[in-house]
VMD Tcl script that builds the backbone (N, CA, C; Angstrom):
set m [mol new atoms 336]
animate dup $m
set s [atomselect $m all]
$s set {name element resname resid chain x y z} {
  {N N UNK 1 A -62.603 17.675 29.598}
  {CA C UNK 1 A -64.009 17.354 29.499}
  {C C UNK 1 A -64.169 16.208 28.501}
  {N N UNK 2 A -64.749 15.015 28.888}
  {CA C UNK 2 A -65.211 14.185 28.245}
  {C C UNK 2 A -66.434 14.529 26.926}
  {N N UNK 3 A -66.514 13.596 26.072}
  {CA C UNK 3 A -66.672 13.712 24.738}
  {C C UNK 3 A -68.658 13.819 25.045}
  {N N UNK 4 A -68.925 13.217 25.539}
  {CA C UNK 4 A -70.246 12.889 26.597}
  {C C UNK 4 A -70.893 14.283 27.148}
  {N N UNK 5 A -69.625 14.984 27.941}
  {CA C UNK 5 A -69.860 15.852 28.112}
  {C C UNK 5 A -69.757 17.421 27.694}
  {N N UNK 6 A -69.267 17.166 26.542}
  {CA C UNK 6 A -69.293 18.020 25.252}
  {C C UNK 6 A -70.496 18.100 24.960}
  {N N UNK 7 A -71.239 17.028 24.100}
  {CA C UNK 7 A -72.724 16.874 23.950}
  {C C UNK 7 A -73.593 17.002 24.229}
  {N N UNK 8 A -73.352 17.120 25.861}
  {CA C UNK 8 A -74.570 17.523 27.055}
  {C C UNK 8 A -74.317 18.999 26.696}
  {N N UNK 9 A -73.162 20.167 26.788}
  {CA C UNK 9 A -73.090 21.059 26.915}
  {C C UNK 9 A -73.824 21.567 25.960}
  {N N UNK 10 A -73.585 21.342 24.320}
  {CA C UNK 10 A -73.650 21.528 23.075}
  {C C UNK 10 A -75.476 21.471 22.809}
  {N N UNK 11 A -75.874 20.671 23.198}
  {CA C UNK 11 A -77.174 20.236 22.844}
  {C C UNK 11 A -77.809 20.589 24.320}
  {N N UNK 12 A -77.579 21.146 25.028}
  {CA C UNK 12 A -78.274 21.434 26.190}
  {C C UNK 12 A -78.786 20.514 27.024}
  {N N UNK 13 A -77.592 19.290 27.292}
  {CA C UNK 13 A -78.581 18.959 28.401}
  {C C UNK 13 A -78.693 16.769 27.650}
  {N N UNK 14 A -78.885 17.363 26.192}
  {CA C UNK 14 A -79.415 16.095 25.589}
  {C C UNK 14 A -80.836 15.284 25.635}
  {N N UNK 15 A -81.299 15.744 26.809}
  {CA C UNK 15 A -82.595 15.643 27.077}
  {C C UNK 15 A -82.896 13.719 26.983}
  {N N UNK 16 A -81.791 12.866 27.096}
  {CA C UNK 16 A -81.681 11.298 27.289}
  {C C UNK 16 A -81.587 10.804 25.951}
  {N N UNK 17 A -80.996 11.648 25.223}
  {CA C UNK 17 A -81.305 11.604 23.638}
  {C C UNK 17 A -79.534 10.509 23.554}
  {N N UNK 18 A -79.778 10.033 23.025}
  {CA C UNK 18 A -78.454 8.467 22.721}
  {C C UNK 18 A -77.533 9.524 21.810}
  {N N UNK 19 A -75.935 9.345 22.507}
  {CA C UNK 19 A -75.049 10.449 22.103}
  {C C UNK 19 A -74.543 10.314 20.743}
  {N N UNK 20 A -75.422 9.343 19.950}
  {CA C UNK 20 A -74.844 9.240 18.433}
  {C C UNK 20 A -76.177 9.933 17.448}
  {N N UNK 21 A -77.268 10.233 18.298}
  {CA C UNK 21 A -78.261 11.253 17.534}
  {C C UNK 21 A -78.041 12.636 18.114}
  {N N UNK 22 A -77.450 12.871 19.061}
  {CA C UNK 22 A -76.800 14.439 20.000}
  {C C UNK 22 A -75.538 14.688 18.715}
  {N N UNK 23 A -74.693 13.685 18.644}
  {CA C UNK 23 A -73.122 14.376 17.428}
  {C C UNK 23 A -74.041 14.562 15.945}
  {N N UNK 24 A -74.985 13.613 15.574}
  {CA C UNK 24 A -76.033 13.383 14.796}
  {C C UNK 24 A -76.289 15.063 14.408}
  {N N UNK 25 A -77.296 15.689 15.540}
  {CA C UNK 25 A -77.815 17.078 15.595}
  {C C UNK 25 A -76.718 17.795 15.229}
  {N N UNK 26 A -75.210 17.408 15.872}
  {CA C UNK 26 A -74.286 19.017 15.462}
  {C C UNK 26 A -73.967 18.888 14.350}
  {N N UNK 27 A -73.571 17.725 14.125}
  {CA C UNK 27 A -72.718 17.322 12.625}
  {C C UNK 27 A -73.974 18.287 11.143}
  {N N UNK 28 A -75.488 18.174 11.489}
  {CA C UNK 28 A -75.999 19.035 10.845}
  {C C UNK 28 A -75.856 20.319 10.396}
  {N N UNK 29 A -75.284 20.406 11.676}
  {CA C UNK 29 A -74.854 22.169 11.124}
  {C C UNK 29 A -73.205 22.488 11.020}
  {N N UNK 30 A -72.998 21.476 10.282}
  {CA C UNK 30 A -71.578 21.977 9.498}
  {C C UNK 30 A -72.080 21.333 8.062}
  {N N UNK 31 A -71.214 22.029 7.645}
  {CA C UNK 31 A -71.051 21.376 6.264}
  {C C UNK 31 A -71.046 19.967 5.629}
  {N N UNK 32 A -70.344 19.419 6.984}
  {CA C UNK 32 A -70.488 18.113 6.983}
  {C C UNK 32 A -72.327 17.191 6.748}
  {N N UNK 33 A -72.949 18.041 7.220}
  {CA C UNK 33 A -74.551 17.264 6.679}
  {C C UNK 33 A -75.123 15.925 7.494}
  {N N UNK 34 A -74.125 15.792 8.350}
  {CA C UNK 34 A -74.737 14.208 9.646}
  {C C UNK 34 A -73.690 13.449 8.916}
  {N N UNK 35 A -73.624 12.265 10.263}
  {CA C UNK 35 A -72.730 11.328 10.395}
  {C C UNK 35 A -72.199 10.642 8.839}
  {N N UNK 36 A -73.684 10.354 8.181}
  {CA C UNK 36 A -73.111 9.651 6.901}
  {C C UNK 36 A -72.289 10.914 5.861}
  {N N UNK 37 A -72.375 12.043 6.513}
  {CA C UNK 37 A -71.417 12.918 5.233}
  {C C UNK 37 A -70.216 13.103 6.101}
  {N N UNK 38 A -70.289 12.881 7.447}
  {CA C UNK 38 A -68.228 12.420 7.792}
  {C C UNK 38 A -67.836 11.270 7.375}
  {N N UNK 39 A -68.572 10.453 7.811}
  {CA C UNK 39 A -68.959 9.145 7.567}
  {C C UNK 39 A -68.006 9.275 5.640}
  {N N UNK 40 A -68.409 9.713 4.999}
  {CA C UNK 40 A -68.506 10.260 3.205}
  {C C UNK 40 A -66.523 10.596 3.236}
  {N N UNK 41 A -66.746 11.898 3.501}
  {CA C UNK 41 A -65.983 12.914 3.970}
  {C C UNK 41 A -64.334 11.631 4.533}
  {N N UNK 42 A -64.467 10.710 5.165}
  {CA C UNK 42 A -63.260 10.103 5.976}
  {C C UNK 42 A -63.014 8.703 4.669}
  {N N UNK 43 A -63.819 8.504 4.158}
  {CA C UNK 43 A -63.960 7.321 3.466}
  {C C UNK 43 A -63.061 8.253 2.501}
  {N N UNK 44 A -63.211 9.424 1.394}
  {CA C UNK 44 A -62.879 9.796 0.466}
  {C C UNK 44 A -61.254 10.285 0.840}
  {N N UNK 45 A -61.396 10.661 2.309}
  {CA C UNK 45 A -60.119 10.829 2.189}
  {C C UNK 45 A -58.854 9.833 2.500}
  {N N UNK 46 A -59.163 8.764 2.542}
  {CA C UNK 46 A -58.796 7.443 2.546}
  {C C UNK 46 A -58.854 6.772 3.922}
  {N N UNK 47 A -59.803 6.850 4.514}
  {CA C UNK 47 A -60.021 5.771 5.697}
  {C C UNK 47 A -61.020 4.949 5.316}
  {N N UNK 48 A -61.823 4.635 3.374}
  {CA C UNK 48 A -62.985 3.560 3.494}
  {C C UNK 48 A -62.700 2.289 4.125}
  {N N UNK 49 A -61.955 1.500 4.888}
  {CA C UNK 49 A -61.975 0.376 5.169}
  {C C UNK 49 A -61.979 0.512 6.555}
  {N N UNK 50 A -61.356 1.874 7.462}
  {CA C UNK 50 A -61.833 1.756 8.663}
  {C C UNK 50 A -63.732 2.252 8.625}
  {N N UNK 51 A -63.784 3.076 8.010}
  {CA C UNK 51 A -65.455 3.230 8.034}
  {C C UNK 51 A -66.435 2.180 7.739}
  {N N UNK 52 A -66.032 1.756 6.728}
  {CA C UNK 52 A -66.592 -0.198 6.409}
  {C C UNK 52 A -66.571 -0.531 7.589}
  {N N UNK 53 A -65.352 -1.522 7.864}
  {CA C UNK 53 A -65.529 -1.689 9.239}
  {C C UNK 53 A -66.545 -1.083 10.611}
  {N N UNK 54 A -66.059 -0.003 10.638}
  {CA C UNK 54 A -67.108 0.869 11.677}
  {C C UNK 54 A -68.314 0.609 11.415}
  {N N UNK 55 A -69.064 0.611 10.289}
  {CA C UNK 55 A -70.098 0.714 10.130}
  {C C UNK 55 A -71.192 -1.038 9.950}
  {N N UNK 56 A -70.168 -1.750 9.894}
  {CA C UNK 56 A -70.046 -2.963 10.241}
  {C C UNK 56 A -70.045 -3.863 11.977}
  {N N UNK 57 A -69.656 -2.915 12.822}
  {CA C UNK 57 A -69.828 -2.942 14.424}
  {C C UNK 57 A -67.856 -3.114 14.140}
  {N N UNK 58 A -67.616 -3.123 13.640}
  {CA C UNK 58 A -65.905 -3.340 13.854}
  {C C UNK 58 A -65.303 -2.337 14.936}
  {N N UNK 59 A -64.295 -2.503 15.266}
  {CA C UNK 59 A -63.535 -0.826 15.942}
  {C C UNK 59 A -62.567 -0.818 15.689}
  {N N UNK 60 A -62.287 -0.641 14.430}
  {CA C UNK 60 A -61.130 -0.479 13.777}
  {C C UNK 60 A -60.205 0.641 14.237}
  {N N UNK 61 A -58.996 0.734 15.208}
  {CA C UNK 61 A -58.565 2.196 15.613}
  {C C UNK 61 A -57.837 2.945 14.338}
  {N N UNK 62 A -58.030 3.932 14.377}
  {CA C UNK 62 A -58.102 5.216 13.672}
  {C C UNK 62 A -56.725 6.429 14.340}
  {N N UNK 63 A -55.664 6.411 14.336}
  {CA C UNK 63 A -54.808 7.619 15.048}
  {C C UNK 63 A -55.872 8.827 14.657}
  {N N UNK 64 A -55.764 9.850 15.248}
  {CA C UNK 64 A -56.094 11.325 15.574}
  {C C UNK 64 A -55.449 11.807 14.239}
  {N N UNK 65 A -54.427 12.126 14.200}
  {CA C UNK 65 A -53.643 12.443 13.132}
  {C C UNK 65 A -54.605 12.260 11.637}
  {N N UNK 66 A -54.840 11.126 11.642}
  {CA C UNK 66 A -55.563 10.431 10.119}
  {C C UNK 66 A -56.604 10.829 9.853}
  {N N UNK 67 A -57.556 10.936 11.037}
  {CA C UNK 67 A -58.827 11.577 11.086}
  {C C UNK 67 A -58.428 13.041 10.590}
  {N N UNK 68 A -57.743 13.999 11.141}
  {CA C UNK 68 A -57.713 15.233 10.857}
  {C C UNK 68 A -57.418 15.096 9.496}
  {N N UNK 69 A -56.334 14.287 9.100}
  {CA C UNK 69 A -55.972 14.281 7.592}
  {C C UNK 69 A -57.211 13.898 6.465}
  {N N UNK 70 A -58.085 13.218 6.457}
  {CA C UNK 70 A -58.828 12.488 5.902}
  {C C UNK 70 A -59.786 13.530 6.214}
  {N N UNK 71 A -60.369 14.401 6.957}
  {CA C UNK 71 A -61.212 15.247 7.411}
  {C C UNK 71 A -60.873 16.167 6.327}
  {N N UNK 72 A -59.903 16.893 6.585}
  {CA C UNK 72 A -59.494 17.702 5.894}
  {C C UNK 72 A -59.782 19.180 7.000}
  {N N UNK 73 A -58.878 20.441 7.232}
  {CA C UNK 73 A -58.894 21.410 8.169}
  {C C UNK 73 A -59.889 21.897 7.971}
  {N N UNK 74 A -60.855 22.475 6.701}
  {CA C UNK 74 A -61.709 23.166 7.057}
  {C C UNK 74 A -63.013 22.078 7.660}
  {N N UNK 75 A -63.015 21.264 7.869}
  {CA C UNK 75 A -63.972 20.247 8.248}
  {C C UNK 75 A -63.538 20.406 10.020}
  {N N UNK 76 A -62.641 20.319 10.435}
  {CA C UNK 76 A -62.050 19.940 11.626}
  {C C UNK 76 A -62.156 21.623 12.696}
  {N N UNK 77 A -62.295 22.634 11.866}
  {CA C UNK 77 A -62.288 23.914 12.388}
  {C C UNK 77 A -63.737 24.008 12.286}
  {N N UNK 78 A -64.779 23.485 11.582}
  {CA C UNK 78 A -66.124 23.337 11.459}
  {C C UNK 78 A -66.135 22.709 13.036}
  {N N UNK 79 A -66.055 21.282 13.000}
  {CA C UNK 79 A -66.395 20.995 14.252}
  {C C UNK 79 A -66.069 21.146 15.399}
  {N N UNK 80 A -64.972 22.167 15.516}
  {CA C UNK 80 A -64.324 22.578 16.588}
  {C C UNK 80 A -65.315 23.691 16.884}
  {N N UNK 81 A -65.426 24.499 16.029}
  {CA C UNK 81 A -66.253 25.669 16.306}
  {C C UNK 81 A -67.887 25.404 17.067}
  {N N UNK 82 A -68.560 24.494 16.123}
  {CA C UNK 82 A -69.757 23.585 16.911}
  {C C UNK 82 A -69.438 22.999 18.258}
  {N N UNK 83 A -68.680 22.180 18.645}
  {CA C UNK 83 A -68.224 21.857 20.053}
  {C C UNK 83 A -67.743 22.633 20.556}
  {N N UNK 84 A -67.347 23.816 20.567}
  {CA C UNK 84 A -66.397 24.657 21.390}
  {C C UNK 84 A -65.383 23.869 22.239}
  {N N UNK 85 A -64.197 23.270 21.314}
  {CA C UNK 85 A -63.231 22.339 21.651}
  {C C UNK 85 A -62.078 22.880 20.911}
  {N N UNK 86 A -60.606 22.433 20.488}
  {CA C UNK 86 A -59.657 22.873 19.786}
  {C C UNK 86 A -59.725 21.558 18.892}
  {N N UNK 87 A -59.424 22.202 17.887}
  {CA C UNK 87 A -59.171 20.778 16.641}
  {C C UNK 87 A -58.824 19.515 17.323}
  {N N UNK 88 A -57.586 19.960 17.806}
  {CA C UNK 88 A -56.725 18.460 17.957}
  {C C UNK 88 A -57.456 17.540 18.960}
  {N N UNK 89 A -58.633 18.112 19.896}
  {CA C UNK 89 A -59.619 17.836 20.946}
  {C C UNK 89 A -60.326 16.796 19.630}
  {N N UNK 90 A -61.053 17.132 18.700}
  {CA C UNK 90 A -62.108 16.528 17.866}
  {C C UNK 90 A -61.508 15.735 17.455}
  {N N UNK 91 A -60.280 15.694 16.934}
  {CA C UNK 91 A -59.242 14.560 16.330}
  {C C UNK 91 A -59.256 13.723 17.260}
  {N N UNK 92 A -58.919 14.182 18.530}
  {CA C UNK 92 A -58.877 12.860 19.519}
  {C C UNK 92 A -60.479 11.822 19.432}
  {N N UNK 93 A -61.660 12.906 19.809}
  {CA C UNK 93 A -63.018 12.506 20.527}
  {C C UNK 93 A -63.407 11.701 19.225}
  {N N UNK 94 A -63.087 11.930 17.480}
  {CA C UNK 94 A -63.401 11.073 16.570}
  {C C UNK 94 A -62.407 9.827 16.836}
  {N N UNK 95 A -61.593 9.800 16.928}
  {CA C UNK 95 A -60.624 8.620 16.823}
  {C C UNK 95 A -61.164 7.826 18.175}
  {N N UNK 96 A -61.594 8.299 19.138}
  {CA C UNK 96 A -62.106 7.265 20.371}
  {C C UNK 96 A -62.852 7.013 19.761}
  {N N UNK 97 A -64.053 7.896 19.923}
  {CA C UNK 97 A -65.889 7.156 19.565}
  {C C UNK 97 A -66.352 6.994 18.361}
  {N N UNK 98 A -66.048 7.807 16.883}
  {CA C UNK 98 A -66.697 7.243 15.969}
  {C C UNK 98 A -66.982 5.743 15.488}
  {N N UNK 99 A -65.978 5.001 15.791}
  {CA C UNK 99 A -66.332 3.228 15.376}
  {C C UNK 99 A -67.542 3.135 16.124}
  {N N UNK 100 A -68.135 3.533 17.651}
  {CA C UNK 100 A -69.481 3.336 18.090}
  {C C UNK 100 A -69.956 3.744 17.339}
  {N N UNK 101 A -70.156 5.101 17.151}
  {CA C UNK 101 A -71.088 6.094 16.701}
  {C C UNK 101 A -71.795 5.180 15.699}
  {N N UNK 102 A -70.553 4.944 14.663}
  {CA C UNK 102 A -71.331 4.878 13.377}
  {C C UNK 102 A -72.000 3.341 13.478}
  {N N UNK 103 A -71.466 2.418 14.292}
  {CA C UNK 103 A -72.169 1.468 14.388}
  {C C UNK 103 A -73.292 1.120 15.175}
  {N N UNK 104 A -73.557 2.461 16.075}
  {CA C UNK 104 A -75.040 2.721 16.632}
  {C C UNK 104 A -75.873 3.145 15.759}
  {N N UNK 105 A -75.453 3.499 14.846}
  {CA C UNK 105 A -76.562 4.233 13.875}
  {C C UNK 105 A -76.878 3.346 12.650}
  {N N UNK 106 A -75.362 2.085 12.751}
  {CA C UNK 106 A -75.427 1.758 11.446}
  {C C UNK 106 A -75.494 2.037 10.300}
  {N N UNK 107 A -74.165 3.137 10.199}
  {CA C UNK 107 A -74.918 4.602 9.451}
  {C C UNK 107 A -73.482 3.679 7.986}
  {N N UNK 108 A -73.909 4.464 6.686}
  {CA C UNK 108 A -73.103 4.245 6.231}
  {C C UNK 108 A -72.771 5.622 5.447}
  {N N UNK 109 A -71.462 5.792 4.917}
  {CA C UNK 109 A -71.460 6.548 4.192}
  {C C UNK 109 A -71.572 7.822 3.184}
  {N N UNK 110 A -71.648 8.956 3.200}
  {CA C UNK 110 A -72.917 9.527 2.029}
  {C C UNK 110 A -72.318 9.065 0.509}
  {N N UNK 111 A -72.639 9.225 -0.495}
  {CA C UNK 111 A -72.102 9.072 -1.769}
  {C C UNK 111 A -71.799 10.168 -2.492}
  {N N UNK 112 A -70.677 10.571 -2.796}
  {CA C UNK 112 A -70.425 12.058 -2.812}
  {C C UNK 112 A -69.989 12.019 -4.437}
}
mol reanalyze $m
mol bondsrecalc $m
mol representation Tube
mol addrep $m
């Protein structure tokens, strides 16, 4: 299942809602706090220059691996649990789409 269609499932539907305010809505209910606290969260754990970038329109690629690392597990079992996906699924679906994401939102950061 596509990442698209995760979101439709998750959010019911999406209702035509742009799929970077749909990850927007889940990312709320983790710990994580919305895009700018993964956004926070990936920077601290040493990806700030791909998130710069990202948040810059860049698409800086990101391995799966790094994301989970920089996430950190209890972050990654957070959003697994919200998507009803397996970790290594979210590792992948961040490492494709977040460089959009965050540069649809133009989101930056949180300051932690």
């Amino acid at each position: 299942m596509g990442f698209l269609d995760i979101l439709r499932t998750v959010t019911g539907g999406m209702d035509d809602q742009p799929a970077h305010e749909a990850f927007g809505s889940v990312l709320q209910a983790t710990p994580l706090g919305g895009l700018s606290g993964l956004l926070g969260q990936l920077s601290q754990g040493g990806l700030g220059e791909q998130v710069t970038t990202w948040c810059q329109g860049g698409q800086a690629a990101v391995a799966p691996e790094l994301i989970r690392s920089a996430l950190g597990e209890q972050h990654v079992q957070a959003l697994a649990a919200s998507l009803g996906v397996s970790p290594d699924e979210v590792a992948g679906h961040l490492s494709e789409h977040l460089p959009a994401l965050a540069a649809a939102l133009g989101e930056r950061p949180a300051a932690t």
